[in-house]
N, C-alpha and C positions, 0 to 999 in steps of 0.2 A: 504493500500500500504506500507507505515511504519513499519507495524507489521511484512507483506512477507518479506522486506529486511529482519529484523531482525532477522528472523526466517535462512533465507537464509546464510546470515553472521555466525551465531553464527553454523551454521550445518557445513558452509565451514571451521570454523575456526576447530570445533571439528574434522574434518575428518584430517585435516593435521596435527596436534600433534598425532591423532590417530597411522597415516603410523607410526611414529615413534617406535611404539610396535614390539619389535622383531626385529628391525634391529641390524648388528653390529656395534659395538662401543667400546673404548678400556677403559677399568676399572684404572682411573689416579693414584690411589693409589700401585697397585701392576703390572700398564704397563701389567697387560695380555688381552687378548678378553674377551667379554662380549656380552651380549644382553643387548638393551631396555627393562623394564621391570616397570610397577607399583613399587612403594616404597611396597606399601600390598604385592606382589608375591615376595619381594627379602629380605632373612632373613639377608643376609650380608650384605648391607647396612643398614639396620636397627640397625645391630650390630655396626658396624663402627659410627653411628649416639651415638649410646650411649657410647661407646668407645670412641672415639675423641673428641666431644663435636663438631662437626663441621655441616655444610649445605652438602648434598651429591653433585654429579655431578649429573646435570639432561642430560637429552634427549630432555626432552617439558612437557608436562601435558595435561591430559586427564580430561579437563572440571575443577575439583580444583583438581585433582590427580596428584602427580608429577611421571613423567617415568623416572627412575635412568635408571645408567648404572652399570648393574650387570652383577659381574666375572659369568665364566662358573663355574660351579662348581666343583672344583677340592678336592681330596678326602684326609679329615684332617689329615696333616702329611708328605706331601708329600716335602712341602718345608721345612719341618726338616731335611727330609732326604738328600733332595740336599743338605742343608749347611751344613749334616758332610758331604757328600763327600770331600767339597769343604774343609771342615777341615781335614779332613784325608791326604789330598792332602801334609800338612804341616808337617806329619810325616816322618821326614825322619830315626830317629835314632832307628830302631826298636830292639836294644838290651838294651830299657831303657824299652821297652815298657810290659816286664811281670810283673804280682804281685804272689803274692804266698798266699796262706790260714793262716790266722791267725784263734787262738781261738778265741778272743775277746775283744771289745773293755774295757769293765772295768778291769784293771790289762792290758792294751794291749799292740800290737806289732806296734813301731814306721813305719810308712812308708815311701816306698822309695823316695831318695830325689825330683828325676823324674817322680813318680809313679801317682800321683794326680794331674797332671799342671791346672786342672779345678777349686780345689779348694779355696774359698773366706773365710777372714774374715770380717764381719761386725765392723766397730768399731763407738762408742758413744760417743760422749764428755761428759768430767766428770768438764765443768768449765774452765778448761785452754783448751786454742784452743789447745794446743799440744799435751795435755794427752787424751787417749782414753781408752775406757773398748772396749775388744774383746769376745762381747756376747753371738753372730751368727755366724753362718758358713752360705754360698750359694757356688749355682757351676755356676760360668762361661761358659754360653751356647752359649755366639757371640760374635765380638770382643768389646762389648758395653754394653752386659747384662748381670746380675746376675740372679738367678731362688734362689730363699729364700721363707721363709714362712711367711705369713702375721702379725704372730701376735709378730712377730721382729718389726716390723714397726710401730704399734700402740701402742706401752707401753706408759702411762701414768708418768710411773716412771723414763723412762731413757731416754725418746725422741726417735727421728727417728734418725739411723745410717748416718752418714756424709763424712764418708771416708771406702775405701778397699783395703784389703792387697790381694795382688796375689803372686805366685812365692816362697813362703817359706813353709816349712814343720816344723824347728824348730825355736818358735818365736824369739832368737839370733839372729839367721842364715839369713841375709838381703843381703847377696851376691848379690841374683838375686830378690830381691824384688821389686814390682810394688805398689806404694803407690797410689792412684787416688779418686778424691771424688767425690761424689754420687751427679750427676745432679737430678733425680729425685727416689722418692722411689710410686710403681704405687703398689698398694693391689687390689687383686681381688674385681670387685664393688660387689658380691655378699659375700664377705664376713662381718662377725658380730661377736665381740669380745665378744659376749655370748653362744659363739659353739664352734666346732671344726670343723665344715664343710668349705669347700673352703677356706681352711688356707695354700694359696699359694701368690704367689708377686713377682715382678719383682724389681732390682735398676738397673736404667740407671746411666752411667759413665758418666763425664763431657765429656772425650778421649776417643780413641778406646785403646787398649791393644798393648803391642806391643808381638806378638807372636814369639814364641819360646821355648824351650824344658821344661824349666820350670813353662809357662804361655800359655796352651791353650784351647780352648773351649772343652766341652763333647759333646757327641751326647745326642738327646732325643731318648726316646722312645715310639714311635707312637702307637703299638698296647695295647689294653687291654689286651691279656695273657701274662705271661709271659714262657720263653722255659724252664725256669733254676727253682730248689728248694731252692738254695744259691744267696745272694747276700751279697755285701760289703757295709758296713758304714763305714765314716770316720770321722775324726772331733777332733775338740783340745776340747773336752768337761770335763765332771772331770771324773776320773779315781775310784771312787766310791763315793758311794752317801754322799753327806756334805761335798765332801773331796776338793782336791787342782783341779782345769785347769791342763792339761798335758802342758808344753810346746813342744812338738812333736804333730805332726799331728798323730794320730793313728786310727787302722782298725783295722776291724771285720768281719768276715763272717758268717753272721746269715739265719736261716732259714723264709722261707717266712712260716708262721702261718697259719693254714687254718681258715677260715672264721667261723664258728660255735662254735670257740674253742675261737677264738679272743672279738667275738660279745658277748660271756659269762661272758667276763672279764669287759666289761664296759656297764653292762644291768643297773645299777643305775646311770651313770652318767650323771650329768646335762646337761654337753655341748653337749650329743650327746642324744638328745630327740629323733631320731628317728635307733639311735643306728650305729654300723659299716655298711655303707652304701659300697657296695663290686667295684663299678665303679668306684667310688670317692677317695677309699683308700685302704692303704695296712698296713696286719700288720708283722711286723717281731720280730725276738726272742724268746722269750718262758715264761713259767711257772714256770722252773725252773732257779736255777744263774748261773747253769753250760752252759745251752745256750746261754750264752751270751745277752748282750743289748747295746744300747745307753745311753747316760747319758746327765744329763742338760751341758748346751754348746756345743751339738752336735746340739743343734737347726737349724735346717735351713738346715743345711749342706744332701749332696746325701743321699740313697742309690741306689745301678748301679748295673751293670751286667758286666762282659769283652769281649768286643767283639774282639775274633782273629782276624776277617777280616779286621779290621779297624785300631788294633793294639790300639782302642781309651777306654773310656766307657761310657757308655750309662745310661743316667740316669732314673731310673723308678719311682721313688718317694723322696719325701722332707720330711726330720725329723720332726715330727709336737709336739707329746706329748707321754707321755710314765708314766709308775709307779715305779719313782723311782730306776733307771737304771736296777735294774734285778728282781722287782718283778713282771713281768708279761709282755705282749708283748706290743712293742712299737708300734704307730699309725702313718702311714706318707701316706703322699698326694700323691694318683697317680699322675703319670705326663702324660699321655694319655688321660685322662679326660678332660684336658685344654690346649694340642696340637693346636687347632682354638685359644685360647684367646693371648697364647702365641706367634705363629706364626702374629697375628693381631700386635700386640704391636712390637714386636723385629725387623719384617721382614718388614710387609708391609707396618707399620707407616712411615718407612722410605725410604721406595722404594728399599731394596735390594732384 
């Protein structure tokens, strides 16, 4: 008789967590609809689980299985795109908003004062709280986030970046500068400072920004292809190799590399044991000097595309490594690749 309850009980209990399968339910982190769904059938909670370091929202549990409440799935990218709208929206002075072609960045052409309002310095303390080295470049993707590359963040030698300069093109020129220090610096968890792979990273700001012509976000760029053969670099990096930091912001408009030509150039290199991975990165510049490069100090910082419609730009990759500013093509992180990681962390960590 004992046994029947039991049997009875434990069938009624599993039925009623069961109904919970499939119903709707609103996913707390990003306020959108969702279904019931096992944790095993939902890759997004599962992500957010290793991301956040938190407990999900459940539904109930099926026998020792917990039923989260997972997003619909919505297709990565999409709330990139909403927030540049919503940045675009902030543009109002569209006769700041052209750039013009330059040769390139080593020996380069200083940019406009309004031209870059995305761009960030990193800076490191050298010892006195005051003093700082500007190491890193990042771009400014929200009123809160930096987009830089990971292996800014992990130096052994100079520590983690503590403060960000916005708002300036030449490092004099503090008119409109926004000095803010770095609440948190977040590295991709897949990356490893014995590669080049996944050498991308976010800095959260302690504040939001305050926006305006000189200080505002870039859009990403969600798809894999890209439409254009040119894009732009920028960056206060050095203006040849062993040589001096530019005090100006300066650009470049380099070619995007093709992939078999790029993959040739770094077929011995250590850090890339399974070579230029074509999803993961991009390569721009050339083989020769006359195409122009990047150079050390441009670390971290864009390269973008112009987008007319938005009047904004769009950023398609982050400066990762390169040879020696013009001897071969330089290597940097798609930003479509990590569209999901980025949008996890900027957007929906925080419920915007």
């Amino acid at each position: 008789m004992y046994k029947f309850l039991i049997i009875v009980i434990v069938t009624l209990v599993k039925n009623i967590y069961t109904q919970d399968i499939g119903n709707p339910c609103t996913h707390a982190r990003s306020n959108s609809p969702g279904l019931c769904k096992l944790l095993t059938q939902c890759k997004e909670i599962r992500d957010e689980i290793v991301i956040f370091q938190k407990l999900p929202q459940t539904c109930g549990f099926q026998e020792t299985q917990p039923i989260v409440c997972c997003p619909n799935p919505q297709r990565s990218g999409s709330i990139s795109e909403t927030k540049c709208r919503e940045y675009t929206s902030h543009t109002k002075e569209k006769q700041l908003c052209g750039h013009n072609i330059v040769k390139r960045i080593v020996e380069g052409k200083p940019a406009g004062r309004t031209e870059f309002p995305h761009m960030a310095l990193l800076g490191f303390p050298m010892g006195n709280p005051d003093n700082f080295q500007w190491l890193c470049g990042g771009s400014l993707i929200s009123e809160q986030y930096i987009l830089t590359v990971a292996h800014c963040l992990t130096s052994g030698v100079v520590g983690e970046p503590k403060v960000v300069w916005l708002g300036i093109t030449n490092l004099n020129d503090t008119n409109h500068k926004q000095e803010i220090k770095i609440a948190k610096n977040i590295v991709h968890p897949e990356y490893k400072n014995t590669s080049h792979y996944h050498d991308i990273a976010l800095v959260k700001l302690d504040k939001p920004i305050e926006t305006n012509s000189y200080v505002r976000p870039a859009c990403l760029h969600t798809q894999l292809e890209i439409p254009v053969k040119k894009v732009v670099a920028t960056g206060w990096g050095l203006t040849r190799y062993a040589g001096d930091s530019s005090q100006d912001l300066l650009k470049v408009t380099l070619n995007i590399v093709e992939y078999d030509f790029c993959n040739r150039n770094y077929l011995d290199t250590r850090k890339l044991r399974e070579g230029i991975i074509y999803d993961m990165q991009i390569c721009t510049g050339g083989s020769y000097p006359q195409q122009g490069d990047t150079c050390q100090g441009d670390t971290g910082g864009p390269i973008q595309i112009y987008n007319n419609d938005s009047c904004m730009y769009d950023v398609i990759g982050v400066i990762s490594f390169g040879k020696s500013c013009s001897g071969g093509p330089s290597v940097n992180t798609r930003v479509s690749h990590y569209i999901k990681w980025i949008e996890n962390i900027v957007w929906l960590e925080n419920g915007q």
